[in-house]
N, C-alpha and C positions, 0 to 999 in steps of 0.2 A: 644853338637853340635845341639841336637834336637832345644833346648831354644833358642840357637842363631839364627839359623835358624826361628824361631816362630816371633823373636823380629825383625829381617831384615825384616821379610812382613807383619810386623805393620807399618813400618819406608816407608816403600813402600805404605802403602793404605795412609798412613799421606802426602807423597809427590811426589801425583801421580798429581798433575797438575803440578807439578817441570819437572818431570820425560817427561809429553807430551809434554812440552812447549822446552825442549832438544831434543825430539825426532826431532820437526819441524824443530829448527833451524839447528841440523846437516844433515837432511835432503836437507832444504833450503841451505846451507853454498858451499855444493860440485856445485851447480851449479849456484852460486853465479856470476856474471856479466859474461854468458857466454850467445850468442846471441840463442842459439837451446835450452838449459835448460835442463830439464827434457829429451829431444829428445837424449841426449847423452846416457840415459841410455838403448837405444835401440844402436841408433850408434854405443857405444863405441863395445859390442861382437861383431855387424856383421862386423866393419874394422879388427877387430881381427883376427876372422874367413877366412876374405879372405884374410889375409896376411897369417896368419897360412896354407890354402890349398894352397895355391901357392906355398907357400917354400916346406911344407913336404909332397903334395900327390908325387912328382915323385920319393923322395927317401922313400918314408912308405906306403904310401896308394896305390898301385896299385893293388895289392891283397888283399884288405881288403873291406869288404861291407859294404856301407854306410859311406863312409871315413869321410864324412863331418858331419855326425850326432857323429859318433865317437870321431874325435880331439873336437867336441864342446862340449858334454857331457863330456871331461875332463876341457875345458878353465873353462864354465858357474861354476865348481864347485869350480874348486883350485881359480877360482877369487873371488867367493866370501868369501872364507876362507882370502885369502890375505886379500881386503878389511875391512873386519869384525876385526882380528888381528893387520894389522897396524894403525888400525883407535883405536881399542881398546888400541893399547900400548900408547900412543901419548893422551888418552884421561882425563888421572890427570893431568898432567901437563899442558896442553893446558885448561884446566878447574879449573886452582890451585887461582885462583882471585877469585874464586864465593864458594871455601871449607872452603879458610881459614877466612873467612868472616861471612860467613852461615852455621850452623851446619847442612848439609844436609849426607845422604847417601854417602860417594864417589864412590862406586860399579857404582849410576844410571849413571854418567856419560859413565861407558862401556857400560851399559844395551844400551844408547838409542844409542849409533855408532852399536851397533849390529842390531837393530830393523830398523835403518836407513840402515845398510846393504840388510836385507830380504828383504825389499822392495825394492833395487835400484835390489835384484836377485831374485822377480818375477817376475817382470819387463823382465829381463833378460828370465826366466824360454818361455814369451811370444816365445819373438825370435828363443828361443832355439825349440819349439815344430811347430813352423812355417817352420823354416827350415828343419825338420825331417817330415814332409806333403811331404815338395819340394821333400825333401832326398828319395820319397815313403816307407818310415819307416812305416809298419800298425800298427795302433791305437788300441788300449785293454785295458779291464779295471785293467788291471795289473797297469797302470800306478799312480794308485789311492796309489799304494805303494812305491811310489816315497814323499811321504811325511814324511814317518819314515827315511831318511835319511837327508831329510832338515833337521829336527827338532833333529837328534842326531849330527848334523853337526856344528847347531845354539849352542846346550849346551858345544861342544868341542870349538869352537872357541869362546865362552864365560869365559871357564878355561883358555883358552890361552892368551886370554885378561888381565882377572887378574892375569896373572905370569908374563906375559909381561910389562903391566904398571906398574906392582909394583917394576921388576926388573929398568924400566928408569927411574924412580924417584932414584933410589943410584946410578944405574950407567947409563951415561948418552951413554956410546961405544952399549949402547944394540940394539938401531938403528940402526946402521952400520949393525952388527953382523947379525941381522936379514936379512938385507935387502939380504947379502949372502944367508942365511942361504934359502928365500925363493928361492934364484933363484936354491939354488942346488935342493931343495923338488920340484921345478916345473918338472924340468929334472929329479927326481926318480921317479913324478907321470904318467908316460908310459901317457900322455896327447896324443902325436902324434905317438906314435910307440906301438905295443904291445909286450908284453912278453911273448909269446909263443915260442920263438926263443931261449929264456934262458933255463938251465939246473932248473928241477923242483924243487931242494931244492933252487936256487935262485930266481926259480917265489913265493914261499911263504915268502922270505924275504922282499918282495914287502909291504908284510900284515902288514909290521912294521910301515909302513906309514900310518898315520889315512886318509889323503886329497884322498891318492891313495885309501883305502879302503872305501869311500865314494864313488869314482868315480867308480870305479866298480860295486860297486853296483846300480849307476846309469846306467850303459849300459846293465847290466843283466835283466835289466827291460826293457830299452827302446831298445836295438839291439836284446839284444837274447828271449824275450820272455818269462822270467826264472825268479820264485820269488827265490830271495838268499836262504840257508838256513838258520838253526835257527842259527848255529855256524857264518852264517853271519851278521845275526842280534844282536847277542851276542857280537861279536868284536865291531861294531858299539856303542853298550852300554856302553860297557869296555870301550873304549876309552873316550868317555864324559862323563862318571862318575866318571871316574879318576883323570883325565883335571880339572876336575868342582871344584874337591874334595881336589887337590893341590892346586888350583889359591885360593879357601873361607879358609883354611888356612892358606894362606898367609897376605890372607886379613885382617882374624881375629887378629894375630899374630906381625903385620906393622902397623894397620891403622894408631896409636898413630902417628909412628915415620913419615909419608907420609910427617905432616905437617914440620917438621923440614929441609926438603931437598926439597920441592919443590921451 
């Protein structure tokens, strides 16, 4: 695993103007003949957000502090999980003209819809800490640890990516499946309602969810004041090393067969 691993980031320094010249175009692609552009990527959270407070603060947020920094420190994170994962599943195939042609990496194809993600949710990340000003949320340099959850967030939705794409490429239902799939994990990740109303063995079954356990850990930083523990920094690990560790292989294991079915 070591070696393969050694030889995948030779194959990366070899086709890294490949890899940036992908990064642009899926960046350029999403806002591709749209009149505001790049402008969306602020837009799209905050119509979110206020369609989000208007539905759920009279049945969720009445008691709860800082309601709108709240449901958004869960939208800003499950979105960019979404993002990053539907974009990664969708990204050999949508990419199968320029593999089967050119011996390139097939991974970078994920690599750069994920890297195109980051950026369309720091972007986001803006909005999100602007609002949270508005929201009078006080500022700390606690928030400086908001970055170990991007970055274990980035590596689980990068495993998810290559289990995903590699499952659409044999079967093609995997998109349907998902698209459920995300809507039931948006509604497990307590986005707009919290789970303190639950029974405690079913507030830790919450922790099953990686999106949800991201998102927590982002309000423990920015609502409550509270670096997680280590066992919450641990799970966060578990989870995208896991992720990471199933989707490479898979990859290892398929690459051969990718070309035969796209």
């Amino acid at each position: 695993m070591k070696k393969w691993i050694q030889r995948q980031a030779e194959k990366m320094k070899k086709n890294r103007f490949i890899f940036e010249e992908l990064v642009k175009r899926d960046f350029k692609q999403k806002y591709k003949r749209t009149a505001l552009g790049m402008l969306w990527s602020v837009l799209n959270p905050m119509l979110n957000l206020l369609v989000m407070r208007m539905v759920f603060t009279h049945f969720f947020g009445q008691q709860t502090p800082h309601y709108t920094t709240y449901i958004f420190a869960g939208n800003v994170v499950f979105s960019f999980y979404r993002e990053a994962t539907s974009g990664g599943m969708t990204a050999l195939m949508s990419n199968s003209h320029i593999f089967t042609k050119v011996n390139v990496p097939k991974y970078l194809f994920l690599l750069s819809k994920n890297v195109s993600s980051v950026i369309n949710f720091g972007l986001t990340l803006i909005v999100f800490f602007i609002f949270a000003a508005l929201d009078r949320v006080p500022f700390h340099w606690k928030f400086l640890m908001l970055i170990y959850p991007v970055i274990t967030l980035l590596v689980f939705n990068i495993g998810m990516g290559l289990i995903l794409s590699a499952l659409f490429v044999f079967f093609r239902d995997t998109q349907y499946l998902y698209e459920v799939f995300s809507l039931m994990l948006m509604y497990l990740s307590a986005i707009f309602y919290q789970i303190d109303t639950f029974p405690a063995d079913t507030q830790k079954l919450f922790l099953l969810n990686p999106v949800y356990a991201h998102i927590r850990y982002f309000r423990m930083i920015v609502l409550n004041n509270t670096i997680p523990s280590l066992g919450d920094h641990a799970l966060l690990l578990l989870y995208a090393a896991l992720f990471l560790g199933i989707g490479g292989l898979i990859y290892k294991k398929k690459n051969q067969q990718f070309l035969y079915y796209v």
